[in-house]
Each structure stands twice: as structure tokens, then as C-alpha cells.
C-alpha positions in Angstrom: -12.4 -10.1 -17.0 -13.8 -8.5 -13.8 -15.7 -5.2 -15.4 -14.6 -2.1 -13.7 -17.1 -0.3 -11.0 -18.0 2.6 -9.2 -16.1 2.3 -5.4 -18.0 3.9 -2.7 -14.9 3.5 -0.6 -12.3 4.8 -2.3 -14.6 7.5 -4.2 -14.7 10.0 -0.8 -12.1 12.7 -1.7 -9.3 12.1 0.9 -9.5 8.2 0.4 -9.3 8.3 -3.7 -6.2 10.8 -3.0 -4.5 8.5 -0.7 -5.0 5.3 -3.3 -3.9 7.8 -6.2 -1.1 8.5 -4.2 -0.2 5.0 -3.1 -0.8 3.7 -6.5 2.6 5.3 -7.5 4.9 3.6 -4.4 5.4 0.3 -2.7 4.6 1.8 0.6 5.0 5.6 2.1 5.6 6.7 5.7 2.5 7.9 7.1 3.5 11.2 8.5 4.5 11.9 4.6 1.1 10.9 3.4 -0.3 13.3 5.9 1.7 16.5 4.9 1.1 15.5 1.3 -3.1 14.9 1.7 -2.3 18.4 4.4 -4.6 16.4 6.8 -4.2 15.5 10.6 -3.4 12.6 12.4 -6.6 11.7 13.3 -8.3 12.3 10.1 -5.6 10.3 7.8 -6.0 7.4 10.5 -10.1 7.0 9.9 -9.5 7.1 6.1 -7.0 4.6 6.7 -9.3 2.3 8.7 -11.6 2.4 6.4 -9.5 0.9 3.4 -8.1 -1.3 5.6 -11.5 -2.8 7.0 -12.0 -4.1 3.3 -8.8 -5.3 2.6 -7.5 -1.9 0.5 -4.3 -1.2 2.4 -2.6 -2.5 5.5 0.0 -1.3 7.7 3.4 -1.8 8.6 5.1 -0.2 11.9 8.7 -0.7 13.0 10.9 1.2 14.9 13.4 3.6 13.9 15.8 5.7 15.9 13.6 4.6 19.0 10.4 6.1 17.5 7.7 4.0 16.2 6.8 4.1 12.4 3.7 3.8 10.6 4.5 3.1 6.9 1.1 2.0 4.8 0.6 0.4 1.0 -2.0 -1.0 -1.3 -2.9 -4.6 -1.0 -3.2 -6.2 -4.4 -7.2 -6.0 -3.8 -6.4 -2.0 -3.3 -4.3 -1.7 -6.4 -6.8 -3.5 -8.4 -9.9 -1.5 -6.9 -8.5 1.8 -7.6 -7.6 0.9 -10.7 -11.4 -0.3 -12.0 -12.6 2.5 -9.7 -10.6 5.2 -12.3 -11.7 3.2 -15.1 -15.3 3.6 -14.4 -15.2 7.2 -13.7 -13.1 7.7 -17.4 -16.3 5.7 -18.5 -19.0 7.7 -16.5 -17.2 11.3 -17.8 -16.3 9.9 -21.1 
């Protein structure tokens, strides 16, 4: 059994709420995931980068009504990660 750890990447605030929130749902939309985290565009995309660069989330656009859709979701890596990364900060405050 992998023993849980502290996750630089998901740890910064906006990152550990879109995981939390993910964590929950298959996949969400991203313009919902912005009004919920009440960030911008622009700041929801680098946070999203960043878990994707290690293999935390992807993407997946399609259109719909014309209009291009962003809809993003936690790889199994991602789901696993922020899972051990709450473990260890139950441990840490425990």
C-alpha cells in the first residue's frame, strides 16, 4: 500500500478546491467550475494546466449548440492523489 503524502500540487488553495470539487463528479463543465471556485478564465485555466502537466486531470471539449465546451475530470492518478493528499493533512492535523 502506497503511504499517503503531502501534494505540493494539489495543496495551493484554488487547485485542492478544484480536486475537492471534482472528487465528487465524473466530469463538470468548466464555466461551472469557475463560477463555483468565483475565479476567472484565465486563472481557472493555469490551475488547470498545472494538474494536467502531471497527469491530475485532462480535458474534454466538444461542441454544443455551435459553441465549444470545455468539460474537465480527475484522472485515476488525480483521484488517487487527492485522496492520499487529504489523508496526510488528517494525519499532519490529527
Amino acid at each position: 500500500m502506497k503511504t499517503p503524502r503531502f501534494d505540493n500540487i494539489i495543496h495551493a488553495p484554488n487547485r485542492l478546491q478544484i480536486c475537492a470539487f471534482l472528487a465528487l463528479l465524473d466530469e463538470a463543465e468548466f464555466q461551472l467550475l469557475r463560477d463555483e471556485l468565483a475565479v476567472s478564465d484565465s486563472v481557472l485555466s493555469k490551475h488547470i494546466k498545472q494538474l494536467e502537466k502531471v497527469g491530475y486531470l485532462k480535458q474534454r471539449k466538444s461542441t454544443v449548440n455551435g459553441r465549444q465546451r470545455t468539460w474537465v475530470y480527475l484522472t485515476g492518478e488525480g483521484r488517487q492523489a487527492f485522496k492520499d493528499h487529504v489523508k496526510e493533512l488528517k494525519r499532519i492535523v490529527g
